[in-house]
Each structure stands twice: as structure tokens, then as C-alpha cells.
C-alpha positions as a Markdown table, in Angstrom:
| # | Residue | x | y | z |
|---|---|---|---|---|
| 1 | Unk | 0.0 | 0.0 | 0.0 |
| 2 | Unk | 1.3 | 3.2 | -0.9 |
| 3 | Unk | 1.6 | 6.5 | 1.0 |
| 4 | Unk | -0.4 | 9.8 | 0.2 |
| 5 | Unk | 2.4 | 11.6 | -2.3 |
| 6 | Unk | 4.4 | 8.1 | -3.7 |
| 7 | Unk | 3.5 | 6.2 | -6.5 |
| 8 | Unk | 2.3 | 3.3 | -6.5 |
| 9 | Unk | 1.1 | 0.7 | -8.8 |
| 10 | Unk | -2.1 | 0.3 | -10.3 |
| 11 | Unk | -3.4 | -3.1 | -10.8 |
| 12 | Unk | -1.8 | -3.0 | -14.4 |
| 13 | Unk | 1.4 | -2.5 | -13.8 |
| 14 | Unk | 1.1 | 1.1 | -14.2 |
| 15 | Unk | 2.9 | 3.8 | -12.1 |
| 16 | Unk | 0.1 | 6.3 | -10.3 |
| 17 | Unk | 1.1 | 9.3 | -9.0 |
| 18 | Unk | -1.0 | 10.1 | -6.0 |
| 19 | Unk | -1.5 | 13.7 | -4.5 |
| 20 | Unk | 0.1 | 14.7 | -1.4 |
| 21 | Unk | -2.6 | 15.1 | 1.2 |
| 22 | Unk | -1.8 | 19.3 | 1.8 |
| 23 | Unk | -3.6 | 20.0 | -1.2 |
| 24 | Unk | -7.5 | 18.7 | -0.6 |
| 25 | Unk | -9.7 | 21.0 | 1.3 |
| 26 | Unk | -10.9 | 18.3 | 3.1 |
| 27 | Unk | -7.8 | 17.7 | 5.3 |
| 28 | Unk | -8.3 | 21.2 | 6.2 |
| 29 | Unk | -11.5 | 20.7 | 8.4 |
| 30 | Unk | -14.0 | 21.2 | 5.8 |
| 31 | Unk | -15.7 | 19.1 | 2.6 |
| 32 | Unk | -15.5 | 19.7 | -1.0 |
| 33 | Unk | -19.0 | 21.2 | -2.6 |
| 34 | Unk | -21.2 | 17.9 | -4.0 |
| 35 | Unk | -21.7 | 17.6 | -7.9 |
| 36 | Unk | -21.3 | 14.3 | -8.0 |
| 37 | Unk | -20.5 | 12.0 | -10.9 |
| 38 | Unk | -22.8 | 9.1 | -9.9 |
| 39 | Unk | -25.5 | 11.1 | -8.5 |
| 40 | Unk | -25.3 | 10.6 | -4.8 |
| 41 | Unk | -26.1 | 13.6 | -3.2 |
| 42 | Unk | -26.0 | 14.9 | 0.5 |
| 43 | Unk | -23.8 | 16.2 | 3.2 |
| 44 | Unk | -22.1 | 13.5 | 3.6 |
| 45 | Unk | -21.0 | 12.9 | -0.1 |
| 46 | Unk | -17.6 | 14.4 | -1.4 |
| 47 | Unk | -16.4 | 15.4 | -5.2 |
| 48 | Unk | -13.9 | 13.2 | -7.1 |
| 49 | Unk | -10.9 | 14.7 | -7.9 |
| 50 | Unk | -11.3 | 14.3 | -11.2 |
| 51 | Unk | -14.3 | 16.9 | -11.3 |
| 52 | Unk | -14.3 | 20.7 | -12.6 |
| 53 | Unk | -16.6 | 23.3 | -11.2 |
| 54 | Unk | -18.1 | 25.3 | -13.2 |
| 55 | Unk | -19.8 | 27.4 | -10.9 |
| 56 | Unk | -16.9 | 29.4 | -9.8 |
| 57 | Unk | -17.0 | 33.0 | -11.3 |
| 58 | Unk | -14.1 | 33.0 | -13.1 |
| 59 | Unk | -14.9 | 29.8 | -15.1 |
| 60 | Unk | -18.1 | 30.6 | -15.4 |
| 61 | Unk | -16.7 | 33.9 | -16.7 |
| 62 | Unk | -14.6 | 32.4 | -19.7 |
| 63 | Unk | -16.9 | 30.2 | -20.3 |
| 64 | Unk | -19.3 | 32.7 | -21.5 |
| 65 | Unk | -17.0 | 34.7 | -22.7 |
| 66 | Unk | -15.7 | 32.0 | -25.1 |
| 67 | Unk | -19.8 | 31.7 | -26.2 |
| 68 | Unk | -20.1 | 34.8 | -27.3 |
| 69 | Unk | -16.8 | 35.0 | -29.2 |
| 70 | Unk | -17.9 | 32.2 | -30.5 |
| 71 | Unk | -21.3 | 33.7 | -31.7 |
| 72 | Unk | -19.9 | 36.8 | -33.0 |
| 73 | Unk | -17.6 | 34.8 | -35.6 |
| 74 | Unk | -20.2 | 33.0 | -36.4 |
| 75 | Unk | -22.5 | 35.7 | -37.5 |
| 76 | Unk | -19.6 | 37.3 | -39.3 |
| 77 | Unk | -19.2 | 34.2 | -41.3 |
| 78 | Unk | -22.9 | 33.3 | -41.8 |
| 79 | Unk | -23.2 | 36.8 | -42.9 |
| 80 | Unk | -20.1 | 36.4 | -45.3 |
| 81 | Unk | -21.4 | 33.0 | -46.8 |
| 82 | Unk | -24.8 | 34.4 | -47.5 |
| 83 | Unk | -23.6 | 37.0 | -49.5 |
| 84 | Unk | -21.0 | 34.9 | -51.3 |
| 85 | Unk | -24.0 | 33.2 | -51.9 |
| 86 | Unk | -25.7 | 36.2 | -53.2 |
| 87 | Unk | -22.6 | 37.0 | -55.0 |
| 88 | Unk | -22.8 | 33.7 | -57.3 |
| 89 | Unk | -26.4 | 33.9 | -58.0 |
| 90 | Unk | -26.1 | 37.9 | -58.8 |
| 91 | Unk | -22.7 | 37.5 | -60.3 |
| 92 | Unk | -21.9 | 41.2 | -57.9 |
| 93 | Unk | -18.0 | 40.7 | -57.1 |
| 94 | Unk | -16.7 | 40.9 | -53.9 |
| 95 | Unk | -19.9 | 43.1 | -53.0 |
| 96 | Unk | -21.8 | 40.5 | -51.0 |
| 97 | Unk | -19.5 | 39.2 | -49.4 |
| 98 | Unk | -18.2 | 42.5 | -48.1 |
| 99 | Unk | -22.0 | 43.6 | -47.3 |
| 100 | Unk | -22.1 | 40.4 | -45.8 |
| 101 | Unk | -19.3 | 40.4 | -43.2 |
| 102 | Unk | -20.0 | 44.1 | -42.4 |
| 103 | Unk | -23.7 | 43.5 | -41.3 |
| 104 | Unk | -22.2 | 40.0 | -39.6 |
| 105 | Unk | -19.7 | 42.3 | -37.6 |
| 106 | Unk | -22.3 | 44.7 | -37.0 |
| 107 | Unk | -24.4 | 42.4 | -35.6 |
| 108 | Unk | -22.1 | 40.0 | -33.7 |
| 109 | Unk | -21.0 | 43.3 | -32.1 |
| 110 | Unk | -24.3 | 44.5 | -31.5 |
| 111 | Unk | -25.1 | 41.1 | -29.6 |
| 112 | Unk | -22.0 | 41.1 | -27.5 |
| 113 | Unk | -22.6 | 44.5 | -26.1 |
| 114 | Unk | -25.9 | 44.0 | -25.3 |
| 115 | Unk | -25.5 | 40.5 | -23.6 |
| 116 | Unk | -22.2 | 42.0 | -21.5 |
| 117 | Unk | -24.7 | 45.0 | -20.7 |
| 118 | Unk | -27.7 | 42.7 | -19.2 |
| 119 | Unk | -25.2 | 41.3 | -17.2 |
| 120 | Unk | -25.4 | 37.7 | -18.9 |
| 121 | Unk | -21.6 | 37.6 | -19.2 |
């Protein structure tokens, strides 16, 4: 049996690297918050180790952060592609697609300021 902070081996041969015990909260005096993976639930229930919180404001920050990049670069190039589109049907150049990307910038930005100023992000 291995001590808290050696390796050990697995029951495949493999080396594990266990955690020292001065890093979990619950050595501390208190327990971990409860989302757990196979659904038990109470006060008496801790989180594996393996688990990421996504409640904590700064994840929860980037997360939503990353969603709305996301969704302005997406209307930029769904704006683009449609007039591209436009552009091969109305044989217009460049026109549509610059048209395009402008109202797609327009209104990614559009979307992004309003969403930061509800205070959804």
C-alpha cells in the first residue's frame, strides 16, 4: 500500500502518481461542494478529484466569454457565406461578401454588447 504523495502501482502494472494530502480541502476541516458523478447527493458525499466546477465565477466567466466570441464569428461568417451566396447567384463581385461580413460584424457586435450589458456575461 502506498503512502499519500508516492507512487504506487495500479493493478496494471502502471505507475500512479497520487497527491500529497496538503492539497485537498478536506484535510483542512472542511468538505468539498457535491456535484457528483454518480448522482449521490448529500452532506455526507464528497467530489472526485477528477471533477471541474463550473460554478466558480471565473470559469463561469470564460466560459461565457468564449460563447459569445464564438457567436460573433459566427455571425460574421454566416453573414459572409450568404452574400458569397448572393454574389454567385447575382454574379456582384466581392460586393456580397463585403455587405455580408459588415452586417455580420455589425451584428455579432451588436449582440456582444448588449448580452455584456444585461449582465449575462
Amino acid at each position: 500500500m502506498a503512502v499519500a504523495g508516492e507512487d504506487a502501482e495500479d493493478g496494471e502494472g502502471l505507475r500512479v502518481s497520487r497527491p500529497s494530502k496538503g492539497f485537498h480541502s478536506k484535510d483542512q476541516g472542511g468538505e468539498e461542494p457535491v456535484r457528483p458523478e454518480g448522482g449521490a447527493t448529500g452532506p455526507g458525499a464528497t467530489r472526485s478529484k477528477h471533477f471541474v466546477d463550473f460554478s466558480h465565477s471565473t470559469t463561469r466567466g470564460a466560459a461565457k466569454g468564449m460563447s459569445l466570441a464564438f457567436e460573433f464569428a459566427g455571425a460574421v461568417f454566416l453573414f459572409w457565406l450568404i452574400g458569397r451566396f448572393a454574389d454567385s447567384r447575382l454574379g456582384t463581385g466581392p460586393w456580397g461578401q463585403i455587405v455580408g461580413s459588415l452586417t455580420g460584424w455589425l451584428g455579432g457586435f451588436l449582440h456582444v454588447y448588449y448580452a455584456t450589458q444585461k449582465g449575462q456575461f
